[in-house]
N, C-alpha and C positions, 0 to 999 in steps of 0.2 A: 287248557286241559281237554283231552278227548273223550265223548262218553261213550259208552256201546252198549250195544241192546244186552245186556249182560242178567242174568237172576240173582236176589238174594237166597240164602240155605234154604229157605222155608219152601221153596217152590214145590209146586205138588204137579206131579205129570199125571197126566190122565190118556188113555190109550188103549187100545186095542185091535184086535190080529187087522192086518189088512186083507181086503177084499180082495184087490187085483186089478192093474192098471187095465184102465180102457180108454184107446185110443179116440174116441168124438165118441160122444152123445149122439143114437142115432133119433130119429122122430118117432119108431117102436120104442127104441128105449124109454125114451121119455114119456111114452102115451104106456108104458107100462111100470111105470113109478121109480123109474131108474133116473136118478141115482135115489136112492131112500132120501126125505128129509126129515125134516122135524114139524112138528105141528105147528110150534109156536112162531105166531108173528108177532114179536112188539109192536104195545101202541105208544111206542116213544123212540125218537132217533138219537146221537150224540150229537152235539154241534160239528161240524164239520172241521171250522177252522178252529176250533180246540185240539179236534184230531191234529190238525196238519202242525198246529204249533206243537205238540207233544211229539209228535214222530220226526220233525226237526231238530228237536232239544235229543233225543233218543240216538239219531242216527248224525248230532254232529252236524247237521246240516249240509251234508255231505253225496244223496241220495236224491238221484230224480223216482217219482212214486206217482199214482190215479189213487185218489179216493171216489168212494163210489159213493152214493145217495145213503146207505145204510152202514155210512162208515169204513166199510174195510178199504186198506189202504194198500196196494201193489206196488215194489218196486219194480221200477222201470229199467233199460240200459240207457246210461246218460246221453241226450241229445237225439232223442228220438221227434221227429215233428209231431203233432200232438194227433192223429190217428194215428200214427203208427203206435204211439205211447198206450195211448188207447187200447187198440187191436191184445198189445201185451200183456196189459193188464188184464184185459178178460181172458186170454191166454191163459192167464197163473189161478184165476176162478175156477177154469175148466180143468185143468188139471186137479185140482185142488177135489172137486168131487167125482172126478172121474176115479177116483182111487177113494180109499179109506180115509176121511180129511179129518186125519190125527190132528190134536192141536197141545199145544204146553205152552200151559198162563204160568205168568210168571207174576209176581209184584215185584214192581221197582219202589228202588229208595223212595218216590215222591207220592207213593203209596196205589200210584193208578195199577192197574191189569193190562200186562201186554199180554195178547196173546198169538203163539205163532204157530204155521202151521209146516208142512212138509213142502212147500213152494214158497218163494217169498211176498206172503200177505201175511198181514197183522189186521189185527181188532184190538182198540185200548178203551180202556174201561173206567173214568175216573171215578173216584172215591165218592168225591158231591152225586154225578150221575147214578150211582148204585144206589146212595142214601135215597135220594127223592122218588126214585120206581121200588124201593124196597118190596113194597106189598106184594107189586103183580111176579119180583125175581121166584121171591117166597112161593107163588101159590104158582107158578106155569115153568118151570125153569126144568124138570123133570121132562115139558114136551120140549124142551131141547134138544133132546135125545131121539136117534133115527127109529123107526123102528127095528125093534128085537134087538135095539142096542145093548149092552153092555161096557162100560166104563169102570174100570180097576182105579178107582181112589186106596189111599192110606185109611181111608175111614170104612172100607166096602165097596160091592159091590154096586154101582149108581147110587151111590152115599155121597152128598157132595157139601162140603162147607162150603162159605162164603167165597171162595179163589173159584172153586170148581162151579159153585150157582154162576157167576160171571163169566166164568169160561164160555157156558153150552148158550149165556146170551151173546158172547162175541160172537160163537161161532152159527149162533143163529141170522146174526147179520149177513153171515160172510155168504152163510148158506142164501141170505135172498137178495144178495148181491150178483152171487153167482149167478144163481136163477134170473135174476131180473137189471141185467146190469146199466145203470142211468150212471153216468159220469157228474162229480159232485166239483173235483177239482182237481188241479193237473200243478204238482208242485215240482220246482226246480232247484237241487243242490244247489248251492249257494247265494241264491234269494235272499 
């Protein structure tokens, strides 16, 4: 049986208007807080090889991908030697905040958080991992949010349940992934 990164009904999209693509990060840019980030840096990672077991089970095992040190996980094009795999995956980072980096968390059947974004990277979020950092999602999860962000939930403006607090932690990984990218693991379809 094949699985696919697919949502159950509940999923809640979170989004808002895009910026507008930009071609590379220049060194003003970035000495001028481009791209926006989020304040928040976890003081906790996911396991890695949790990630890579889940996004095998997700993707069928079927998918070459880089996870990075904070999790986020890029698919690759199959058979790439491992710079070049490399090089891609921070590729899909870059693109990723070079534009508006929409994401839509999803909950899967086995209850974890996928979430994806407008290039192919993900952040997953298991259930046990959300429990055990509960306190700090609860009390910093707001600096997830870029500045002068706004986020349209079902619940509100920057109103976020539980799907949506996990969300802006996914995507605060991805965000200092992007930013800081250390290669974590280099996985291969059919491993």
């Amino acid at each position: 049986m094949k699985r696919r990164l697919v949502p159950d009904r509940r999923q809640v999209l979170l989004g808002a208007a895009c910026a507008g693509l930009v071609p590379q990060l220049s060194v003003s840019q970035q000495n001028q807080g481009f791209p926006p980030v989020p304040t928040w840096r976890p003081t906790f990672r996911p396991d890695i090889d949790q990630i890579a077991e889940r996004f095998r089970f997700y993707s069928n095992n079927t998918l070459d991908f880089v996870i990075f040190r904070n999790s986020t996980c890029c698919v690759v094009p199959q058979g790439l030697v491992e710079d070049d795999a490399i090089t891609a995956a921070a590729d899909v980072l870059t693109l990723i905040i070079s534009f508006h980096p929409d994401m839509n968390p999803r909950r899967m059947d086995d209850g974890h958080i996928l979430i994806t974004y407008n290039h192919p990277a993900y952040n997953i979020i298991a259930p046990e991992f959300a429990w055990a950092h509960q306190d700090e999602i609860d009390a910093r999860h707001l600096d997830g949010l870029t500045p002068g962000e706004v986020l349209v939930t079902p619940l509100g403006p920057n109103v976020f349940d539980e799907v949506g607090k996990l969300a802006l932690l996914g995507r605060c990984y991805m965000f200092l992934d992007a930013l800081g990218p250390e290669v974590a693991m280099i996985g291969r379809g059919g491993d």
